[in-house]
N, C-alpha and C positions, 0 to 999 in steps of 0.2 A: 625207212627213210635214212639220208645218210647227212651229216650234222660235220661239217667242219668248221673249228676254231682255229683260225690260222692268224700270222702276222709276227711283227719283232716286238708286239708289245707283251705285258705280262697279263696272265690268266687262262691260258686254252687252256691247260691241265685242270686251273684248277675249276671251270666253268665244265670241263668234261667230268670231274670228278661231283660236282654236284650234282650232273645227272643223275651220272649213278647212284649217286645218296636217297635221292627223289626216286627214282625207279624202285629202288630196294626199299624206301619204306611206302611203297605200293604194295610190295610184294613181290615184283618182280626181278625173276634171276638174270644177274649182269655177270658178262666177263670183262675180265679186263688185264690187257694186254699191253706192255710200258717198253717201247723200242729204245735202247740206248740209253738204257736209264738201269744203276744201281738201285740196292734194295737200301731204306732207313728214311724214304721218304715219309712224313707225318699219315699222309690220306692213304698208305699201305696199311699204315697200323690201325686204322678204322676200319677201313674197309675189309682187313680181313676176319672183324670179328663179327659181320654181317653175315646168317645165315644162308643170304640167296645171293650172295658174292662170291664169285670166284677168282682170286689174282693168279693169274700164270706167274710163274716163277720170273727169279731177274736176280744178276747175279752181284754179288755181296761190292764189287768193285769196279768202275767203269772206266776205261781210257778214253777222251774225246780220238775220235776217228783221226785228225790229222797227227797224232801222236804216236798213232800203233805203225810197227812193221810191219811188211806186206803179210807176214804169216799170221800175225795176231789180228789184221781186217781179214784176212782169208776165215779164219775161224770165227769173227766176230758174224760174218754174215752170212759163214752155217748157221749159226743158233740166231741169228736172226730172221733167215729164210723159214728157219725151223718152227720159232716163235711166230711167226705170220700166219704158216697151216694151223697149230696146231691153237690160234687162235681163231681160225675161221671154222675149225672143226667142233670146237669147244662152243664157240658162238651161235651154233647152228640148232643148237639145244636150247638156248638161253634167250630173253628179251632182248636185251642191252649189250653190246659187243664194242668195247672200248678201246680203240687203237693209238693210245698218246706214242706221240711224237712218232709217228710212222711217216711222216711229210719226212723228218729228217731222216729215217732210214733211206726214205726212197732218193734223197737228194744227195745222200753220202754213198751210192749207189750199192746200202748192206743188200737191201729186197729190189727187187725186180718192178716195173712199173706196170708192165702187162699181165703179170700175174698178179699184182695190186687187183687191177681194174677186172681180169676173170674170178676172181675169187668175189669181188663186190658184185661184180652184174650176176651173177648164179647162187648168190644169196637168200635165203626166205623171203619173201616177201616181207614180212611183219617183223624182222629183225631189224631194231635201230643201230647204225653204226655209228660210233661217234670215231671220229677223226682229228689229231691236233697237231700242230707243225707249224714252222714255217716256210714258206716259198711252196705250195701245194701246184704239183703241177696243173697246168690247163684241162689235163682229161680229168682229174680228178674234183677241179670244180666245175665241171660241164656234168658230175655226176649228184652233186651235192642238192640238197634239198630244201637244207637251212646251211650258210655260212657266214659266221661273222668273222671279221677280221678286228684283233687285237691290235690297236695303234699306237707303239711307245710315242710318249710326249717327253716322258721325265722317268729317270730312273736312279735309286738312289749308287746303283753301283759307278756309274757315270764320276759319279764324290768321293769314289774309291770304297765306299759301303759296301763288305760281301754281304753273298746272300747268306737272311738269316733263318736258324733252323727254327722251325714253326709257320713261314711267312713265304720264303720262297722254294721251299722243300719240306 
């Protein structure tokens, strides 16, 4: 089944990353795949010390998309193209197949949308995919199974409050 957490408000990571917690202390082996996203997040550092977890790599430092030069999004989304196979290849193995913030890949146009949706429909059957983002295109919730949408009402950064590490990373 496929499980999207989408919306502007705060939690799809971290509602995707409880799956995984619950999946893993079933037993069950998850991967998990963090589009656009640096490494030093709190729920990396848990999650890689779960034996039936696997984090695909993510690299030490992240540019928001509209900040890179056309060469540094060109290279961004090799290795983002890269990280999509070689998390569905990885997945293919596994339970649980984690795709945070892959909504935003697809909308910052790193990956592809049609190779999104072929790599989802040719899936296992019995592999859960969780999915997180915001603005999830139409195919992609005409494919969803479970989707809730996250509703910011209030937020402390709105106050000038950054995010803080433990809470929002």
């Amino acid at each position: 089944m496929i499980h999207l957490y989408c919306g502007d408000g705060k939690g799809k990571t971290t509602a995707a990353m409880g799956l995984a917690l619950r999946a893993a202390g079933h037993g069950k082996t998850v991967v998990v795949a963090q589009f656009l996203k640096a490494g030093g997040s709190g729920e990396r550092t848990i999650l890689a010390g779960l034996p039936t977890v696997e984090l695909l790599p993510v690299p030490e430092q992240m540019t928001f998309t509209f900040r890179m030069t056309p060469e540094e999004r060109a290279a961004e989304s090799a290795r983002e193209r890269a990280l999509l196979e070689e998390a569905f290849r990885r997945g293919g193995e596994a339970d649980v197949l984690v795709l945070d913030e892959l909504c935003a890949a697809l909308s910052s146009g790193m990956v592809e949308l049609g190779r999104v949706l072929a790599l989802l429909d040719g899936r296992p059957p019995e592999l859960e995919v969780v999915v997180t983002g915001r603005n999830p295109p139409p195919e992609l919730t005409a494919r969803a199974d479970y989707m809730t949408e996250m509703v910011k009402q209030k937020h402390p950064y709105e106050a000038g409050v950054p995010a803080r590490e433990g809470i929002e990373w």
